[in-house]
C-alpha positions as CSV (number, residue, x, y, z in Angstrom):
1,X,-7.8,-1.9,-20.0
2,X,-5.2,-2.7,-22.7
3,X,-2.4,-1.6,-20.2
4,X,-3.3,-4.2,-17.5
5,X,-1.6,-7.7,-16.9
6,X,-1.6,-10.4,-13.9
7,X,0.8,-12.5,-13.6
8,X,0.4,-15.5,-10.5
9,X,-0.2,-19.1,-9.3
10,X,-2.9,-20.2,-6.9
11,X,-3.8,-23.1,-4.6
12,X,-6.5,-23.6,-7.5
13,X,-3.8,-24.9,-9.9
14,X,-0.6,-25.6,-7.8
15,X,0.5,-26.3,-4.6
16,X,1.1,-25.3,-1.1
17,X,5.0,-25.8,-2.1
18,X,4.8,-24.1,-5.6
19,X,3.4,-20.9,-4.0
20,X,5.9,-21.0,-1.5
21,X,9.1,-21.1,-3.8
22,X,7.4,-17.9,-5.4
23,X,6.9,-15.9,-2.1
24,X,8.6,-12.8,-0.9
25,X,9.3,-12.5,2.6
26,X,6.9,-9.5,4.1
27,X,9.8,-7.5,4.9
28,X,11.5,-7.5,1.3
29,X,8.3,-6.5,-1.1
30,X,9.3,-3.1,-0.9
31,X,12.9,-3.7,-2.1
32,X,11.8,-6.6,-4.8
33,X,9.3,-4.0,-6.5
34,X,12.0,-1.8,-8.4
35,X,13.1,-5.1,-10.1
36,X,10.2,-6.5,-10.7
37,X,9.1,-3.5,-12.4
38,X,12.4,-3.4,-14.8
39,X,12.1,-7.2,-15.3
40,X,8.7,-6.9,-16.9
41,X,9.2,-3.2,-18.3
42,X,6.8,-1.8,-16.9
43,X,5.0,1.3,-15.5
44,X,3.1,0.2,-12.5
45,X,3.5,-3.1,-10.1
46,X,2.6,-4.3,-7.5
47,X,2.8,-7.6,-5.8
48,X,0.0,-10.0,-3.6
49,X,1.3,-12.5,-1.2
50,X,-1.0,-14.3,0.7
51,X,-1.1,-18.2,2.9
52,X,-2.4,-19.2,-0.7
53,X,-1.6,-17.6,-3.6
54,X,1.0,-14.9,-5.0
55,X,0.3,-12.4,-7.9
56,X,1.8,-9.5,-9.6
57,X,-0.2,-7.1,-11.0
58,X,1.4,-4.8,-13.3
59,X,0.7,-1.8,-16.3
60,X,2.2,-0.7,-19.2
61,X,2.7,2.4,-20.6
62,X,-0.3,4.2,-22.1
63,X,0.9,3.1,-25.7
64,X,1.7,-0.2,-25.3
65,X,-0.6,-3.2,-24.7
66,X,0.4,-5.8,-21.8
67,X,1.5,-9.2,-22.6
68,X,2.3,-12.6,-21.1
69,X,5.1,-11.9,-18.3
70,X,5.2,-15.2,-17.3
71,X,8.5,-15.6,-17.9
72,X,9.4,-12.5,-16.5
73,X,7.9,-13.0,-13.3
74,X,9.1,-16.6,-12.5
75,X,12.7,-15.0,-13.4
76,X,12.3,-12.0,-10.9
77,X,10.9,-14.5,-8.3
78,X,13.0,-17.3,-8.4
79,X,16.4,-15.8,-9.4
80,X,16.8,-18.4,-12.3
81,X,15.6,-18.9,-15.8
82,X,12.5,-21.4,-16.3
83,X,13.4,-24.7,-18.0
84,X,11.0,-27.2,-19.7
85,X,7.8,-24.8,-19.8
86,X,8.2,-24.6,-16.3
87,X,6.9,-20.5,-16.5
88,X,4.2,-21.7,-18.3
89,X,3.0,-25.1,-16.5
90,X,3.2,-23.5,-13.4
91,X,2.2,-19.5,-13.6
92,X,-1.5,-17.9,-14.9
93,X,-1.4,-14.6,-17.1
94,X,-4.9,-12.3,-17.4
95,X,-3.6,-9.3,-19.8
96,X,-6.4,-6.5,-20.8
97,X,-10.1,-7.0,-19.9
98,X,-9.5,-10.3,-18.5
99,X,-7.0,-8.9,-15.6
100,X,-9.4,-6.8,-14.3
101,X,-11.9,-8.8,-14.2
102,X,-9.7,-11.4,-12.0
103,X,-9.2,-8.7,-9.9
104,X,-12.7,-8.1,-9.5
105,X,-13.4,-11.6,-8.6
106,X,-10.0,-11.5,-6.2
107,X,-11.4,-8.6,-4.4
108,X,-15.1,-9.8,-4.1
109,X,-13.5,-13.5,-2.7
110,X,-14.7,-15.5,-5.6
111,X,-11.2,-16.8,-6.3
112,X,-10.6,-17.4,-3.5
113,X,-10.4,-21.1,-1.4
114,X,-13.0,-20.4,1.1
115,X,-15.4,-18.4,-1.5
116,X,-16.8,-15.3,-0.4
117,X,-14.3,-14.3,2.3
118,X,-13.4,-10.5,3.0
119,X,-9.8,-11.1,4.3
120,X,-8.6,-10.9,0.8
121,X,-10.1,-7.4,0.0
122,X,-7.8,-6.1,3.0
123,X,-4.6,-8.0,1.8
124,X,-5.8,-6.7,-2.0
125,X,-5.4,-3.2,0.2
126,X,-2.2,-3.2,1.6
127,X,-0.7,-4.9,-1.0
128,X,-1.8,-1.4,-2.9
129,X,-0.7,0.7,0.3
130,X,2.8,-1.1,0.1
131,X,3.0,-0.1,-4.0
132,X,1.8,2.8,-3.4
133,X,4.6,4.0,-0.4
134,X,7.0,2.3,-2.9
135,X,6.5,4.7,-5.7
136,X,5.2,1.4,-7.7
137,X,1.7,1.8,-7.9
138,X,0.3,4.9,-9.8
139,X,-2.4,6.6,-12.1
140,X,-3.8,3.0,-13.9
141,X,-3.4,0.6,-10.7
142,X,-4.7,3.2,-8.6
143,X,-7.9,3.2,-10.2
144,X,-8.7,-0.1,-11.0
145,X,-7.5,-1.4,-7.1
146,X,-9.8,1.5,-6.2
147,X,-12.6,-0.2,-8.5
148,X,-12.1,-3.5,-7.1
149,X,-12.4,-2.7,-3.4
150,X,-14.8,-0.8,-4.2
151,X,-16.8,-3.9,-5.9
152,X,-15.8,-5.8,-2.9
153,X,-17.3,-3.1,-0.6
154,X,-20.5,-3.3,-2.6
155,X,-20.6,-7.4,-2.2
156,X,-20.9,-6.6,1.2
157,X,-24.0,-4.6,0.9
158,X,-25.0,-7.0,-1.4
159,X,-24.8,-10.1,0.9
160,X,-27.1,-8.6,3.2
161,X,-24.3,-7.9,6.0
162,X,-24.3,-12.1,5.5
163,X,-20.1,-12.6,6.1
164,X,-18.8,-16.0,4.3
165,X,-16.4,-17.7,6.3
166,X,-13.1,-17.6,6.3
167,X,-10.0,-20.1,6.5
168,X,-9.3,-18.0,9.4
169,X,-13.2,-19.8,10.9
170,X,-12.1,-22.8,9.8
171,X,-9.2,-22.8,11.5
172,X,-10.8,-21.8,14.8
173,X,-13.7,-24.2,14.0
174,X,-10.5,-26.3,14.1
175,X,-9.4,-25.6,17.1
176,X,-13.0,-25.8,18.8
177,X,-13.2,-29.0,18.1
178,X,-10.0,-30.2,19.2
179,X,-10.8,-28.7,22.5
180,X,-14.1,-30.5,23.0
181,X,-15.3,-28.0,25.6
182,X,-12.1,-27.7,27.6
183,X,-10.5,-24.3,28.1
184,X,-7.1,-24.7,27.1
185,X,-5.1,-21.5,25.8
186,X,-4.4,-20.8,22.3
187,X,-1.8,-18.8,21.5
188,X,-1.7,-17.2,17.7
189,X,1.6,-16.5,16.2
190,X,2.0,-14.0,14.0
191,X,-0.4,-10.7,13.4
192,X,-2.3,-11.5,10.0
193,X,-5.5,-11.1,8.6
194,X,-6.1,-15.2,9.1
195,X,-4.7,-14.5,13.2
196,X,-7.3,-11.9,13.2
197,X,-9.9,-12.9,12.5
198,X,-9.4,-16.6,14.2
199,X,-8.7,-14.6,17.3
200,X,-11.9,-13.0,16.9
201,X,-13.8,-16.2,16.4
202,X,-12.2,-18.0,19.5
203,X,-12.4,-14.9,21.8
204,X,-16.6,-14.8,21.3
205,X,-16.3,-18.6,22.6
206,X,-14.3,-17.2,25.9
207,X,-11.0,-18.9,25.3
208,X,-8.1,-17.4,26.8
209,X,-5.7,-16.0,24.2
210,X,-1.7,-15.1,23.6
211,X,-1.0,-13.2,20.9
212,X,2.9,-13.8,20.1
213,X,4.6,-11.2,17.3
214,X,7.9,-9.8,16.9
215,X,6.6,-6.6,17.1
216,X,5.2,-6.3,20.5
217,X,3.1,-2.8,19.1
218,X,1.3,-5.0,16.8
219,X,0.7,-7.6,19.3
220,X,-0.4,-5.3,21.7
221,X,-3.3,-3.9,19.6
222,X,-4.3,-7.2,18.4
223,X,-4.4,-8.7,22.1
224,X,-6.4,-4.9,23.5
225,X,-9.1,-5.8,20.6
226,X,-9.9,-9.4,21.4
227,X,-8.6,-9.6,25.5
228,X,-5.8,-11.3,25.3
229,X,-2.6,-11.4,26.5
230,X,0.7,-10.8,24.5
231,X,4.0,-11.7,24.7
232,X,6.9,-11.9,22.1
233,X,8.1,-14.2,20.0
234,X,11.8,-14.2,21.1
235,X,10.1,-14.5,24.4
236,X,8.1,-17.3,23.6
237,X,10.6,-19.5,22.1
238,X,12.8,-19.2,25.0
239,X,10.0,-20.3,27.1
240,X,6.8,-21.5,25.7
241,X,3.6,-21.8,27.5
242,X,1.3,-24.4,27.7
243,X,-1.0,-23.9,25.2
244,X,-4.0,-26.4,23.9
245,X,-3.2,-25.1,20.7
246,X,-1.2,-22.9,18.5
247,X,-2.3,-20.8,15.0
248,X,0.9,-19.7,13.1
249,X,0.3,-17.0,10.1
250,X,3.8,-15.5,10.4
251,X,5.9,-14.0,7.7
252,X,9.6,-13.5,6.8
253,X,10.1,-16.8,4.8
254,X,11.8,-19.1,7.7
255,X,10.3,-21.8,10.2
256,X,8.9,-19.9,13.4
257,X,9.3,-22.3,15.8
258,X,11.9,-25.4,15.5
259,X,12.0,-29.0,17.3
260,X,12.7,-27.7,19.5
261,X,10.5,-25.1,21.0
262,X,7.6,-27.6,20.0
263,X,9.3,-30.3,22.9
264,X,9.3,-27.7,25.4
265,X,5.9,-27.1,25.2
266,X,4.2,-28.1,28.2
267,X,1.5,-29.8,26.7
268,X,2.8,-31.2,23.3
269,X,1.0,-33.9,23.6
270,X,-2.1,-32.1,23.7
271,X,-1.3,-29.6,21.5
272,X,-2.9,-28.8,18.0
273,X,-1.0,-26.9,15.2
274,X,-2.7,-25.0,12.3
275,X,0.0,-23.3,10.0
276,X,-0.9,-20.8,7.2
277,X,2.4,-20.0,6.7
278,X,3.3,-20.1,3.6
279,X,6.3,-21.1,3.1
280,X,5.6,-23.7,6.4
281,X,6.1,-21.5,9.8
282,X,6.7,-25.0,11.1
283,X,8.2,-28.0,9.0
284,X,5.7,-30.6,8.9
285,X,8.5,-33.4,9.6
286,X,9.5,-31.3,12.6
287,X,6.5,-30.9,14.1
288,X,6.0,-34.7,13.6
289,X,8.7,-35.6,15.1
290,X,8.1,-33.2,18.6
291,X,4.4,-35.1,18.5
292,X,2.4,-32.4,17.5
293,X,-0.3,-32.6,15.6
294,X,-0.1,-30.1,12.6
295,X,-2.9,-28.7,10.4
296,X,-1.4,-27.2,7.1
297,X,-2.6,-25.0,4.2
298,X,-3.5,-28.1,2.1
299,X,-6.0,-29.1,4.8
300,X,-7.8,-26.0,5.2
301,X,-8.3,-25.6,1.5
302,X,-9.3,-29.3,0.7
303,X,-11.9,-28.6,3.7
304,X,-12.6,-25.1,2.2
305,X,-13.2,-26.9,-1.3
306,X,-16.1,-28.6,0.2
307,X,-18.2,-25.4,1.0
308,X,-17.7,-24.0,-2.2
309,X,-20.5,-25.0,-4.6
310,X,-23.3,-23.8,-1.5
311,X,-20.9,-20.5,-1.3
312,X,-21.1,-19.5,-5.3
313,X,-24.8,-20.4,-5.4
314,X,-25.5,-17.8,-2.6
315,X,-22.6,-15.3,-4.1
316,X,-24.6,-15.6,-7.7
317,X,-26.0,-11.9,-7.7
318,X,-22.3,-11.1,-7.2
319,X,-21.0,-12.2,-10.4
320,X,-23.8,-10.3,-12.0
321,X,-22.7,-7.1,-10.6
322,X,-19.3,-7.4,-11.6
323,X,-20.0,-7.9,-15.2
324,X,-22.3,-5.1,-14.9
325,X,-19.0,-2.9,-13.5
326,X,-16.9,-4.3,-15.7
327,X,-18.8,-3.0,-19.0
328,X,-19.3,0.1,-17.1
329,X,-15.4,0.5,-16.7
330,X,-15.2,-0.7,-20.6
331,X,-17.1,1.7,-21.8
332,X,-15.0,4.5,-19.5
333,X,-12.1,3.7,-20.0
334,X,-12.3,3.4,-23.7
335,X,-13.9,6.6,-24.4
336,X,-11.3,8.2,-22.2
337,X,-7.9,6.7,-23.8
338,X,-9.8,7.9,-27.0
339,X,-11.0,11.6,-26.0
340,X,-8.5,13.8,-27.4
341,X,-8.9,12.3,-30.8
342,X,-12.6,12.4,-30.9
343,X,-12.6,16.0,-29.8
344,X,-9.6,16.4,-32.5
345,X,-11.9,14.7,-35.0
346,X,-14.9,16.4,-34.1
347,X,-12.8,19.8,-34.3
348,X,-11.2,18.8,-37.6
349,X,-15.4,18.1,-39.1
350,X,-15.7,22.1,-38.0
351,X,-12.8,23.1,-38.9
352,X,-13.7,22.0,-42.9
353,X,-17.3,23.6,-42.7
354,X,-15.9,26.8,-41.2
355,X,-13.6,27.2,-43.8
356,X,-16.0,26.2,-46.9
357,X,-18.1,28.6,-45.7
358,X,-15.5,31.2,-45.7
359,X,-14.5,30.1,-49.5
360,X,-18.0,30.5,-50.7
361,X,-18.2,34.1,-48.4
362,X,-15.5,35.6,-50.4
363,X,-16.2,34.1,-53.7
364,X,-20.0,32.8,-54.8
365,X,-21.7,34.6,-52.0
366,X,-20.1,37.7,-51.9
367,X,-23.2,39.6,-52.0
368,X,-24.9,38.6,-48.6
369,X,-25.4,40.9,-45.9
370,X,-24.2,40.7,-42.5
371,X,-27.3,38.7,-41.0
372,X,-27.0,36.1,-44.1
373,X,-23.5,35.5,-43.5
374,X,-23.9,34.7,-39.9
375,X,-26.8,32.5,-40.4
376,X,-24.2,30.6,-42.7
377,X,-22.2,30.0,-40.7
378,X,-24.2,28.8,-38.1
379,X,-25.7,26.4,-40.1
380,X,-22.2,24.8,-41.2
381,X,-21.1,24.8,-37.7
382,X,-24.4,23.1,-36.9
383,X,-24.1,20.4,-40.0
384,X,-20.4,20.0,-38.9
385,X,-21.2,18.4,-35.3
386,X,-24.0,16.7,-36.5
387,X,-22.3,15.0,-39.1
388,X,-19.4,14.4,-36.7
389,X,-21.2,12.2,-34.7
390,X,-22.0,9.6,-36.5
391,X,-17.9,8.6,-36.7
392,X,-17.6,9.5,-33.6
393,X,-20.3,7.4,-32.1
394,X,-19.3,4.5,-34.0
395,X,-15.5,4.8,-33.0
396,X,-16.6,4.6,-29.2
397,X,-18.8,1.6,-29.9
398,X,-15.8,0.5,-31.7
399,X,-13.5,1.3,-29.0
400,X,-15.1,-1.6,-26.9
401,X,-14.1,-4.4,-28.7
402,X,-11.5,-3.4,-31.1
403,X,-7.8,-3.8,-30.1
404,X,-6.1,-0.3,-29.5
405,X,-3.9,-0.5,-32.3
406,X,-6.8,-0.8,-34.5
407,X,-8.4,2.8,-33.3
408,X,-4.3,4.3,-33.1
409,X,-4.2,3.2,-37.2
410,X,-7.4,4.8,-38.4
411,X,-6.4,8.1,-36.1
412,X,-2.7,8.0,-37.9
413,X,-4.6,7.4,-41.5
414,X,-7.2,10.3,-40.4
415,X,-4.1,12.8,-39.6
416,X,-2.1,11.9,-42.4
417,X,-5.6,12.6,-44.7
418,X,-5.4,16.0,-42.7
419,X,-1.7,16.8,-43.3
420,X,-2.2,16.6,-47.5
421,X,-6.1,18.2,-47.4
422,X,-4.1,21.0,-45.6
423,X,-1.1,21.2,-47.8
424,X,-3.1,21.1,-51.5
425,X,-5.6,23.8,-49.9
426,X,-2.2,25.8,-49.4
């Protein structure tokens, strides 16, 4: 796990602004990764945006051991150098065991503002889709992304088919309640895992929906799955419907709608804004200024905050599992950065009694038959992997806890012991 390293801020330590100034419009990941992987010299990256947090997640090569990138990151993010300790006051690092195991907890929903949610296992997913079709991701992320969504699949099973809520219920919990009953038309901006699954909560209470995207094949789908009508965004700024209520999760890094559209809308007055955007889809002075009430990020966490001690009660056996994974994983992954060695060692221990044996053969014992000699030999090569795995099985125990230069300094000390045993037997 020595290879691994996370590098990110959160709405559990920083702001609704401060994530924004470190987030990559959707459409320029792909083009950022190359860079990001040369800034931190690394081997693997890949990179989580989401309404709340961003993250890189990044490996080394196999010989070297992954350290604080904080630095590194805020440089490749911001496109100046950090001044003050501003890297470190406003960016977390997890290097080794302790990456993974915030992965696990990402995946699972644990870290997340509204504990227990599933929306971040499928942005965990696509973030490792985009690496992935970027030639970023490869043989080290690939399998721990693969462990954690497959923890977070197992959560699932382990909840009892029990599905915590998201920000995208709150949102729509929101919006119910603004409504009071009536059935005004909400119209959701912007095709996200937050839309989704608000669109999905409001269409089981019969609301009429408009789905609004730039990319009318992605609107289209979202509006066929929850009966809804679409319509584009160009489209809908030129001439926006009354709506009781809008739900904004767009990307690209600029305000969605302006002044603006907001006058226009037939029923401003009426009208109730959540935005996950993040940076804003709508500035909050604008949309105070058109009269429109506006929900932001900050709002649905601090309300998400409140649920969150009943949420990690319930989500307890969860933790459990994951530190049972976790030393699973440990234990795997040590014993397979280790292998060839061990086998080398345990080759090397046969090696010795082979070659004993066939010293004593020629000189002391030159007078056993055929059957003796095999015998002999079979014993030694039966002594040799017994006595081999006692090292052996304390070097994986080892392997553990021990830092990997530790285990790479015995093995160098072990083959240089071989190199002169070798040379004074020639």
């Amino acid at each position: 796990m020595h290879q691994i390293g996370v590098v990110g801020l959160s709405y559990r330590h920083a702001g609704v602004e401060d994530v924004a100034r470190f987030s990559l419009p959707r459409a320029e990941i792909a083009g950022h990764l190359g860079a990001l992987r040369t800034s931190l010299g690394a081997a693997e990256i890949l990179y989580l945006g989401t309404c709340n947090r961003v993250e890189v997640v990044f490996a080394t090569d196999a010989a070297a051991v992954a350290g604080d990138a904080r630095n590194a990151v805020f440089r490749a993010l911001t496109g100046r150098e950090p001044v003050n300790g501003e890297a470190g006051r406003l960016l977390r690092a997890w290097t080794g065991e302790a990456a993974v195991e915030h992965l696990f907890l990402l995946a699972c929903g644990l870290d997340s503002a509204q504990t227990g949610e599933q929306e971040i296992a499928s942005q965990l997913r696509l973030a490792w889709e985009e690496a992935r079709d970027a030639q970023a991701s490869g043989p080290v992320l690939d399998r721990v992304m693969g462990e954690a969504l497959a923890m977070s699949r197992r959560v699932h099973r382990l909840s009892g088919g029990v599905r915590s809520p998201s920000l995208g219920d709150l949102a729509a919990e929101r919006v119910l309640r603004h409504l009071d009953g009536r059935a005004g038309c909400v119209a959701l901006i912007g095709v996200s895992p937050m839309t989704r699954r608000c669109a999905l909560r409001l269409s089981q209470s019969q609301l009429p929906l408009l789905i609004v995207n730039r990319t009318a094949e992605t609107a289209a789908e979202l509006a066929a799955t929850v009966g809804a009508r679409w319509q584009s965004l160009a489209d809908f700024r030129r001439q926006p419907e009354e709506v009781a209520a809008l739900v904004l999760a767009a990307g690209g890094g600029e305000p969605v709608l302006d002044q603006d559209t907001l006058q226009r809308l037939p029923a401003r007055g009426g009208s109730l804004l959540i935005d996950f955007g993040v940076p804003p889809n709508v500035d909050p002075a604008v949309a105070k200024r058109a009269g429109v009430p506006r929900v932001g990020m900050s709002d649905l966490i601090d309300a998400a905050q409140q649920r969150r001690l009943g949420e990690l009660m319930r989500l307890a056996p969860v933790r459990a599992a994951i530190d049972e994974r976790l030393n699973h994983l440990r234990s795997e992954l040590a014993t397979r950065a280790f292998g060839p060695q061990l086998a080398d060692l345990r080759e090397r221990f046969e090696q010795i009694a082979a070659r004993e044996v066939a010293y004593a053969l020629e000189h002391g014992l030159r007078t056993l038959d055929p059957e003796q000699r095999s015998q002999l030999e079979r014993l030694a090569a039966t002594l040799a992997h017994r006595l081999a795995h006692l090292p052996i099985a304390g070097l994986r125990a080892a392997a553990l806890h021990a830092e990997p230069d530790a285990l790479e300094a015995f093995f160098d000390a072990a083959r240089a012991g071989r190199t002169r045993t070798d040379t004074e037997k020639t």
